[in-house]
C-alpha positions as a Python dict, from the first residue, in 0.01 Angstrom:
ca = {
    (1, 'X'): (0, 0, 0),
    (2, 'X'): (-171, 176, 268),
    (3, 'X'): (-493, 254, 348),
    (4, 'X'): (-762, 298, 653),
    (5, 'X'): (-877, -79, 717),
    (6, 'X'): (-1042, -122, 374),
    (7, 'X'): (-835, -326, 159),
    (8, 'X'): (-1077, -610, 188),
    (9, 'X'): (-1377, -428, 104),
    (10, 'X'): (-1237, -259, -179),
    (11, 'X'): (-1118, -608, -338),
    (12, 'X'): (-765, -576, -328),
    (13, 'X'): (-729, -870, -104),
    (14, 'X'): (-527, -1056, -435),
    (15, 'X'): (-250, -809, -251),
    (16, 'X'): (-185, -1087, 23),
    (17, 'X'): (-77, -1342, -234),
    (18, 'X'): (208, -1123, -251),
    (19, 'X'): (250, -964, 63),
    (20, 'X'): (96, -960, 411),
    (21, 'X'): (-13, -637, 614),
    (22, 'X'): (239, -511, 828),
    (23, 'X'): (190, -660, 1237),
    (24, 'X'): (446, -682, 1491),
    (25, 'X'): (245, -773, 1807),
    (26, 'X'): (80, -1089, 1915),
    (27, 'X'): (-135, -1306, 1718),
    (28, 'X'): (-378, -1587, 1747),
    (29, 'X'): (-408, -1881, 1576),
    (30, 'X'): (-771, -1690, 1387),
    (31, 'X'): (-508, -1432, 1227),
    (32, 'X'): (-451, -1461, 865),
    (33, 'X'): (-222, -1222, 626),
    (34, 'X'): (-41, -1068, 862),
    (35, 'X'): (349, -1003, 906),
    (36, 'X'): (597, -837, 1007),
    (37, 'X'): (778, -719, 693),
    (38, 'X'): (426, -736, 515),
    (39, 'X'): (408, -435, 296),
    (40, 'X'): (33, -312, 361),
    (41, 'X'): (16, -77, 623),
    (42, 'X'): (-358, -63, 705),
    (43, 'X'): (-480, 175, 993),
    (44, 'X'): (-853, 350, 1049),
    (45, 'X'): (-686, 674, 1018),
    (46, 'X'): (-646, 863, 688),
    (47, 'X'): (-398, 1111, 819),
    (48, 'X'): (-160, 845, 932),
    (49, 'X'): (-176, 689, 628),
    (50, 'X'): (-90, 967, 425),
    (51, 'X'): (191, 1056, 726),
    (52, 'X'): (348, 711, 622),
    (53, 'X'): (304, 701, 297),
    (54, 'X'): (431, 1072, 225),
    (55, 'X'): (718, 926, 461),
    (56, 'X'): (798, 612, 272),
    (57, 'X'): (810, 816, -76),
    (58, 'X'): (1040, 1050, 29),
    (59, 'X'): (1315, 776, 61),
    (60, 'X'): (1271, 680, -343),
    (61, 'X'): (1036, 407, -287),
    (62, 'X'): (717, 362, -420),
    (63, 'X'): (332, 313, -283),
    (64, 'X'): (-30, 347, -331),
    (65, 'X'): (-294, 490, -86),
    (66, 'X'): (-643, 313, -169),
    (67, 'X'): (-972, 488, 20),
    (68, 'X'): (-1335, 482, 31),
    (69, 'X'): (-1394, 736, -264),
    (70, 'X'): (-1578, 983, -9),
    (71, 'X'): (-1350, 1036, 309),
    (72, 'X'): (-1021, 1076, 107),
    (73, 'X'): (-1163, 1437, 227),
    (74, 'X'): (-1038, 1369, 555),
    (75, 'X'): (-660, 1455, 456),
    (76, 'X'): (-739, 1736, 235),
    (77, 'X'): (-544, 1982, 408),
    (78, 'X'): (-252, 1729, 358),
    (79, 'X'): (-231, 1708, 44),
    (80, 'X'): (-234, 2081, 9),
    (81, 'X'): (54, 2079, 179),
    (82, 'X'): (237, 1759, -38),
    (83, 'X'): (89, 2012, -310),
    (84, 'X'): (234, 2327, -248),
    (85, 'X'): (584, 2125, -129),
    (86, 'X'): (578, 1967, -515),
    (87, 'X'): (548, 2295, -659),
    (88, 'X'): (847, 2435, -494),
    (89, 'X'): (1101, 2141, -506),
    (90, 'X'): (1023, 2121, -883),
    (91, 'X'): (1223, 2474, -902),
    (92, 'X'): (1502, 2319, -653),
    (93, 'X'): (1809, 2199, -927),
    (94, 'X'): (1944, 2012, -655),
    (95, 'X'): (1640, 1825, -525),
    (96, 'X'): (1563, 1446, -683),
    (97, 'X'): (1248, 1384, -829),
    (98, 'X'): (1037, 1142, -588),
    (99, 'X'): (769, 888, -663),
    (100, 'X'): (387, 1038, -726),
    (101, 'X'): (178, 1007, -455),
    (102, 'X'): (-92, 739, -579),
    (103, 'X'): (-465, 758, -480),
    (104, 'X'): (-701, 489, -572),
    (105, 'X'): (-1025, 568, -445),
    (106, 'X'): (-1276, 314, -466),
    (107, 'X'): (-1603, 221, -299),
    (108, 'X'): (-1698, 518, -481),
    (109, 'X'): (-2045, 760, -499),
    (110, 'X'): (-2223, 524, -728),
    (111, 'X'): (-2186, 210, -566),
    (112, 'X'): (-2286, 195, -169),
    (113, 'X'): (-2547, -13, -222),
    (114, 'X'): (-2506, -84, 159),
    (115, 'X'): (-2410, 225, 303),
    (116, 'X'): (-2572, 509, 169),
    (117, 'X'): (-2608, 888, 127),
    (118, 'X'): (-2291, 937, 386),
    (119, 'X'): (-2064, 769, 161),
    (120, 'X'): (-2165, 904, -172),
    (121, 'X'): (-1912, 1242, -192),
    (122, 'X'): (-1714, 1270, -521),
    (123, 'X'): (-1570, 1606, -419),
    (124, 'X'): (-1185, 1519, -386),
    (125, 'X'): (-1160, 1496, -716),
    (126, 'X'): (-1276, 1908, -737),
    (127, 'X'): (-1057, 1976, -486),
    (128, 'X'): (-722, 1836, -622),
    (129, 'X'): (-781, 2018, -940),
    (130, 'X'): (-740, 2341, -745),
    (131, 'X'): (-378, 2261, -686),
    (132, 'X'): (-87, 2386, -978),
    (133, 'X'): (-156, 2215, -1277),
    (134, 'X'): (197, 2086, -1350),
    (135, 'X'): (189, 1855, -1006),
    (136, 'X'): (-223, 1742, -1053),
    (137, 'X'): (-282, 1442, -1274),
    (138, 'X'): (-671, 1272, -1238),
    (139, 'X'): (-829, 972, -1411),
    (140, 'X'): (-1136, 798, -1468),
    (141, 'X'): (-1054, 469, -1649),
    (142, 'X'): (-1383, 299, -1747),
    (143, 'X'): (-1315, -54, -1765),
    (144, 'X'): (-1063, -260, -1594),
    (145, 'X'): (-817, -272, -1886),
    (146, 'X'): (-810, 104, -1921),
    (147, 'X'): (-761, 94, -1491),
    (148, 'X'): (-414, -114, -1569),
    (149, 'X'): (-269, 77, -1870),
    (150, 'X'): (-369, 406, -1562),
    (151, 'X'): (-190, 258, -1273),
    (152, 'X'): (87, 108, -1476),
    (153, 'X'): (168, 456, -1567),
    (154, 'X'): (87, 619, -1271),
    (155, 'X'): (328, 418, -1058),
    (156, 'X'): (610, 523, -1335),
    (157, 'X'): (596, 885, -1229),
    (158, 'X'): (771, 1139, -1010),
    (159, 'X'): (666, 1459, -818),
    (160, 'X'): (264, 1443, -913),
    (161, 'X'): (-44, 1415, -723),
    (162, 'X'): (-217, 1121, -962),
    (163, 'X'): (-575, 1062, -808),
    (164, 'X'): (-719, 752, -1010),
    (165, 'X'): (-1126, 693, -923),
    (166, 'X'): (-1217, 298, -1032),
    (167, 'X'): (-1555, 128, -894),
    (168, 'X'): (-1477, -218, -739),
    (169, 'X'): (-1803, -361, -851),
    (170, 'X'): (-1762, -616, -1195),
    (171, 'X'): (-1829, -389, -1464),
    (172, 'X'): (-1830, -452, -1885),
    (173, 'X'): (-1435, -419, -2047),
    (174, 'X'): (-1550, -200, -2355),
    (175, 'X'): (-1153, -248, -2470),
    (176, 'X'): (-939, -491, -2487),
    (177, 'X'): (-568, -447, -2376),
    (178, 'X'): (-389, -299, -2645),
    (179, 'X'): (-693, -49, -2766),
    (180, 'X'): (-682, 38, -2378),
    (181, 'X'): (-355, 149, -2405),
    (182, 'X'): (-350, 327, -2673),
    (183, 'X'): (-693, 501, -2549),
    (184, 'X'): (-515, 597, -2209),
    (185, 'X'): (-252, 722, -2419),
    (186, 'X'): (-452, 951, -2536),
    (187, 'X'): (-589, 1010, -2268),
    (188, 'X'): (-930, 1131, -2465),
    (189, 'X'): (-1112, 980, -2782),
    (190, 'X'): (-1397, 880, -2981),
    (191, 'X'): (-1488, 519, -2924),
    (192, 'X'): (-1563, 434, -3313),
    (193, 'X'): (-1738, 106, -3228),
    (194, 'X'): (-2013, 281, -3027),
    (195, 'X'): (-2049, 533, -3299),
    (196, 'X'): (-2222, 581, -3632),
    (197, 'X'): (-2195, 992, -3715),
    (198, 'X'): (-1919, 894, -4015),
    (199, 'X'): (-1757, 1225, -3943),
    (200, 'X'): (-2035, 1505, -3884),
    (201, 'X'): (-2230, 1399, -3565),
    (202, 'X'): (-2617, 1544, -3478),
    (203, 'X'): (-2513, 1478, -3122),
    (204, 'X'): (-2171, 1402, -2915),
    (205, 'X'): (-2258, 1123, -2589),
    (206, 'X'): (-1918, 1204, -2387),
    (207, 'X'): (-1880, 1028, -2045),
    (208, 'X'): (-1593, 1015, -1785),
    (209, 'X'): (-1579, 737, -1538),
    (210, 'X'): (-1719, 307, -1542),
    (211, 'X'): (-2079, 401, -1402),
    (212, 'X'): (-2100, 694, -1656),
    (213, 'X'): (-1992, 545, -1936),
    (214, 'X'): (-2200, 276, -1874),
    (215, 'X'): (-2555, 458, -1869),
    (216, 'X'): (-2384, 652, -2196),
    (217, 'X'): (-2334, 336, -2359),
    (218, 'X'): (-2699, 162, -2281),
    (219, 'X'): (-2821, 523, -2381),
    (220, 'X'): (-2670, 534, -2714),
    (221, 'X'): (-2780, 184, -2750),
    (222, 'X'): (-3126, 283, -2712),
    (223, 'X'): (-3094, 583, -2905),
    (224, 'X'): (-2972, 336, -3195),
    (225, 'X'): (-3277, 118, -3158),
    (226, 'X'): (-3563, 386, -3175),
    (227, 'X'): (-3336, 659, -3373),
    (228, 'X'): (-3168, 504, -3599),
    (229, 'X'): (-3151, 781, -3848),
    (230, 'X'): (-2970, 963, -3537),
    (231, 'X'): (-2603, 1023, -3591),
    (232, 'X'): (-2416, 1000, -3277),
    (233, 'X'): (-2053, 1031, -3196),
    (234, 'X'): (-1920, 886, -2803),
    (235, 'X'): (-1616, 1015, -2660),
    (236, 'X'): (-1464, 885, -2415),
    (237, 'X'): (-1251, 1067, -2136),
    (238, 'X'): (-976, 884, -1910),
    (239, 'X'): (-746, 1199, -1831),
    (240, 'X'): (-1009, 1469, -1702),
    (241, 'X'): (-712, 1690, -1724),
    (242, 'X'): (-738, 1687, -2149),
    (243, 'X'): (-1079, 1870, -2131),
    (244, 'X'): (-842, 2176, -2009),
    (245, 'X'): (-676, 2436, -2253),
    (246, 'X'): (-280, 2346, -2329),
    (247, 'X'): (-216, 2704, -2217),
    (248, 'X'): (-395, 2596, -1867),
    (249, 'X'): (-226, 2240, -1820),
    (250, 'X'): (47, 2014, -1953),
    (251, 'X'): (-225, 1798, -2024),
    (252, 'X'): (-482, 2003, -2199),
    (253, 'X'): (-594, 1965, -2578),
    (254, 'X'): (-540, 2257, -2789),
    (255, 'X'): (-868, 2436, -2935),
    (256, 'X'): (-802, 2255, -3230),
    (257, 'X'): (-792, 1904, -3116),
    (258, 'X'): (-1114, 1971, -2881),
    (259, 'X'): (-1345, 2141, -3149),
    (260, 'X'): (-1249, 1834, -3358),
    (261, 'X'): (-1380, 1609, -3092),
    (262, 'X'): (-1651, 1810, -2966),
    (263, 'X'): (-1744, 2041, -3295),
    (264, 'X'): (-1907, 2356, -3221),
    (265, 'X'): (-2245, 2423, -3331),
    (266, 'X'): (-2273, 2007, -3198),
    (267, 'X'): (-2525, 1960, -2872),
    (268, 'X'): (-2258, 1778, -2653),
    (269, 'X'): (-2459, 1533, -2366),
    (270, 'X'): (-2146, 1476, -2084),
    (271, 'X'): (-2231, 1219, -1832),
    (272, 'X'): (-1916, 1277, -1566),
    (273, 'X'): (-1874, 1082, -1237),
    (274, 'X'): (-1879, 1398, -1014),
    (275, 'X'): (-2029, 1688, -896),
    (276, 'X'): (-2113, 1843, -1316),
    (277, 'X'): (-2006, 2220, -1284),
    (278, 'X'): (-1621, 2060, -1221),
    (279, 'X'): (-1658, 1987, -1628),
    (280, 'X'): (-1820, 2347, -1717),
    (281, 'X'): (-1522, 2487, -1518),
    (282, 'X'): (-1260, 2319, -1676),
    (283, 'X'): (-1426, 2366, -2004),
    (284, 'X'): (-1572, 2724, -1971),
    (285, 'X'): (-1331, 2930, -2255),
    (286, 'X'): (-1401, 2637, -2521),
    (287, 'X'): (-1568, 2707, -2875),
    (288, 'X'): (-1883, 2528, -2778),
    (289, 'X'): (-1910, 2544, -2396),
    (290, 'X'): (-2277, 2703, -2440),
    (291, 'X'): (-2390, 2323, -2618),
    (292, 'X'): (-2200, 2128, -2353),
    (293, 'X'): (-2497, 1985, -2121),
    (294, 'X'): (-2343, 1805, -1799),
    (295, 'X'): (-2480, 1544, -1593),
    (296, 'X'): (-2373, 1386, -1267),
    (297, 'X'): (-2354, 1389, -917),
    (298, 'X'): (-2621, 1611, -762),
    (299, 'X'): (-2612, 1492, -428),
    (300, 'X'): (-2897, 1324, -456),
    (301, 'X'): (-2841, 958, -216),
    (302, 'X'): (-2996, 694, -29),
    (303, 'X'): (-2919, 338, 17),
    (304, 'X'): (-3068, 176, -254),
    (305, 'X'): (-2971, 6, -600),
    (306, 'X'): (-2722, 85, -833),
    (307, 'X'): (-2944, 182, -1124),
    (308, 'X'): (-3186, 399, -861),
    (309, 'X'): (-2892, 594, -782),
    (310, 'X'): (-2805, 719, -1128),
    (311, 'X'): (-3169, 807, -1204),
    (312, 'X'): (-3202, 1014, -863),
    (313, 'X'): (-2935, 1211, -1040),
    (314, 'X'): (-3041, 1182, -1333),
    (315, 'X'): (-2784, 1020, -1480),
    (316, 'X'): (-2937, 713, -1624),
    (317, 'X'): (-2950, 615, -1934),
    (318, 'X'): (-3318, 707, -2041),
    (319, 'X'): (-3264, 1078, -1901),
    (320, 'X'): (-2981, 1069, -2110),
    (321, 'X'): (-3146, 949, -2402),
    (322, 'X'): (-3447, 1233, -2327),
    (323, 'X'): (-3171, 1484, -2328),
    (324, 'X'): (-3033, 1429, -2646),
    (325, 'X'): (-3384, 1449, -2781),
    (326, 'X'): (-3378, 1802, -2630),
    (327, 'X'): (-3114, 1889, -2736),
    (328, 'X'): (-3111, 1781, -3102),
    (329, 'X'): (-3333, 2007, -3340),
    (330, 'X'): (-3380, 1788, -3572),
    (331, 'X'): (-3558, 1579, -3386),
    (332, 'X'): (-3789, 1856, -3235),
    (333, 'X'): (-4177, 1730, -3183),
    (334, 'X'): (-4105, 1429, -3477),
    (335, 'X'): (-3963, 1196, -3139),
    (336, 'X'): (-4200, 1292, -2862),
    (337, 'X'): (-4325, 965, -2837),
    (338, 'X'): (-3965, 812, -2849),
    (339, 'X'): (-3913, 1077, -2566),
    (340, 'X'): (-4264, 968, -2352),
    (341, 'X'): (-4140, 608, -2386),
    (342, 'X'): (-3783, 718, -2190),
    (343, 'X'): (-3969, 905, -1903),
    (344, 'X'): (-4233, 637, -1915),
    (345, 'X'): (-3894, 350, -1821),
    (346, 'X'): (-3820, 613, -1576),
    (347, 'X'): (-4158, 588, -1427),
    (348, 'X'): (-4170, 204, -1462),
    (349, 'X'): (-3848, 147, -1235),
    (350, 'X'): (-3975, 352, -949),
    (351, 'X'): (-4249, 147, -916),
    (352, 'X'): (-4026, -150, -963),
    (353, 'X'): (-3779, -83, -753),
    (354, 'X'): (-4005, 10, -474),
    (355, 'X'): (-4179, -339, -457),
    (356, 'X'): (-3936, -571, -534),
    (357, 'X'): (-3582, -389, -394),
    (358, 'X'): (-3380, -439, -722),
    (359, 'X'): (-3361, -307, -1086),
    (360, 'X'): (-3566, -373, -1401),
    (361, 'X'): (-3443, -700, -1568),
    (362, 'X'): (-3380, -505, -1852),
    (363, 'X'): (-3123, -302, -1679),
    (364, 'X'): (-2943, -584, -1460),
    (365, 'X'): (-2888, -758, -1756),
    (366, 'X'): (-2818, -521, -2033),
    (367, 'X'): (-2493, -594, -2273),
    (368, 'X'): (-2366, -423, -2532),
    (369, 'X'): (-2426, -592, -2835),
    (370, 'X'): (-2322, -344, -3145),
}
């Protein structure tokens, strides 16, 4: 494992009980987890980490690089090149597949509570996706079960790029292990225990990534409560790479499979973990790209709560409730007061959050219970 000083503050510290970090000069008596055949190779410097890393795969062996979500930027330009080198050796007979080069980036746009607007950047995800579909592979796993069936898999491959993005804050497990791996499998799905729509939905909630999927699942919860006549289908999305075409990547559902998910003529409300116009893109030739609504990362930041930062970008969960009511002509003028009560929540947590420094109770403490 390497990475640029930050294995502690991303929680991986359960590492050490296996292995120490790598140190072959002096130490004091203060020193803890270090050795010299310790197998984490921590340095503040991104491109020597990815130097050693790229390095170590090349002999057969396998590794992870783990980052702050945001300056994973910092070796773009190396991973064009790891890019462009996995295109070409994959039409080299004689060359042996390698391992995949692992990213876990963590600490991620949502989450720095403590930090701030300079550490909220989802962009390498946009930027990997660029690269030749057949060596790209990215995932958003939403709980922590879905995270192992990811990495389990991801550390089994050869000659890709796999980026996985995973919050290190405690979050709810929606699944346990062996729906998990069956929905990473898949890669893509409806989550039938969130649902209700028995086959023809009025609306489709869609998320990809934890903090997404968790203001889609509050929001369908309080769609449920004040609308329950509302019939909503949620879709989940762990491999972003299924929302392509199959003609456009390996991983890509055919028209088919996607209209079937997401049926056309069906007001689709996609709460996404990045920067929105990444899902538009990948999603532009689809039968019902013109009722696919995307929200997300607007670069809107500040260090503040958790909740405050998904409503700045209006992610949260009553924006995505009022969206759906938008969206949804059936409902029309018949839930405008369902709709005030959402912006009026909205309105309530600014003033909230501005006097006492932390979210509404009813946020902090929400739980699925469906």
């Amino acid at each position: 494992m390497v990475g640029p000083d930050e294995t502690e503050s991303n929680r991986l510290s359960a590492v050490y009980e296996v292995t120490a970090k790598a140190w072959n000069a002096d130490r004091r008596d203060t020193d803890v987890n270090l050795a010299t055949d310790g197998r984490v190779l921590e340095m503040l410097s991104e491109h020597t980490c990815q130097g050693w890393l790229e390095g170590y795969l090349l002999t057969g062996r396998h590794g992870l690089f783990s980052s702050y979500e945001a300056f994973v930027h910092i070796v773009d330009s190396m991973v064009n090149q790891h890019a462009k080198w996995l295109k070409t050796v994959n039409r080299l007979d004689w060359r042996r597949p390698i391992p995949s080069l692992n990213y876990l980036l963590t600490s991620h746009v949502w989450r720095q509570d403590h930090n701030g607007f300079s550490h909220q950047d989802p962009g390498f995800i946009d930027h990997v996706v660029n690269k030749k579909a057949e060596v790209v592979r990215v995932y958003l796993p939403p709980d922590t079960n879905t995270l192992l069936s990811t990495m389990d898999h991801c550390l089994r491959t050869k000659n890709y790029i796999n980026v996985v993005v995973a919050g290190k804050q405690p979050q709810p497990n929606w699944l346990d292990w062996e729906a998990a791996a069956l929905h990473c499998a898949r890669g893509i799905g409806v989550w039938d225990f969130a649902s209700n729509d028995d086959g023809e939905p009025d609306v489709v909630m869609a998320c990809a990534g934890d903090v997404p999927t968790l203001e889609t699942m509050a929001a369908v919860d309080l769609l449920r409560e004040h609308l329950p006549q509302l019939k909503i289908r949620v879709v989940n999305v762990v491999d972003l790479m299924r929302l392509q075409g199959a003609t456009e990547h390996p991983h890509g559902l055919t028209d088919p499979d996607f209209d079937a998910l997401f049926p056309p003529g069906t007001p689709v409300i996609f709460a996404y973990h990045g920067y929105p116009w990444l899902i538009h893109r990948l999603t532009y030739r689809r039968n019902n790209h013109q009722d696919l609504h995307v929200r997300g990362y607007i670069e809107e930041g500040t260090t503040t709560t958790p909740f405050d930062m998904v409503v700045r970008n209006n992610l949260d969960r009553y924006h995505l409730a009022m969206d759906v009511i938008d969206r949804v002509p059936s409902l029309g003028s018949h839930a405008i007061s369902k709709r005030q009560w959402f912006a009026d929540q909205r309105t309530r947590h600014h003033a909230y959050v501005t006097e006492h420094g932390e979210d509404l109770p009813e946020v902090r403490d929400w739980r699925w219970s469906r």
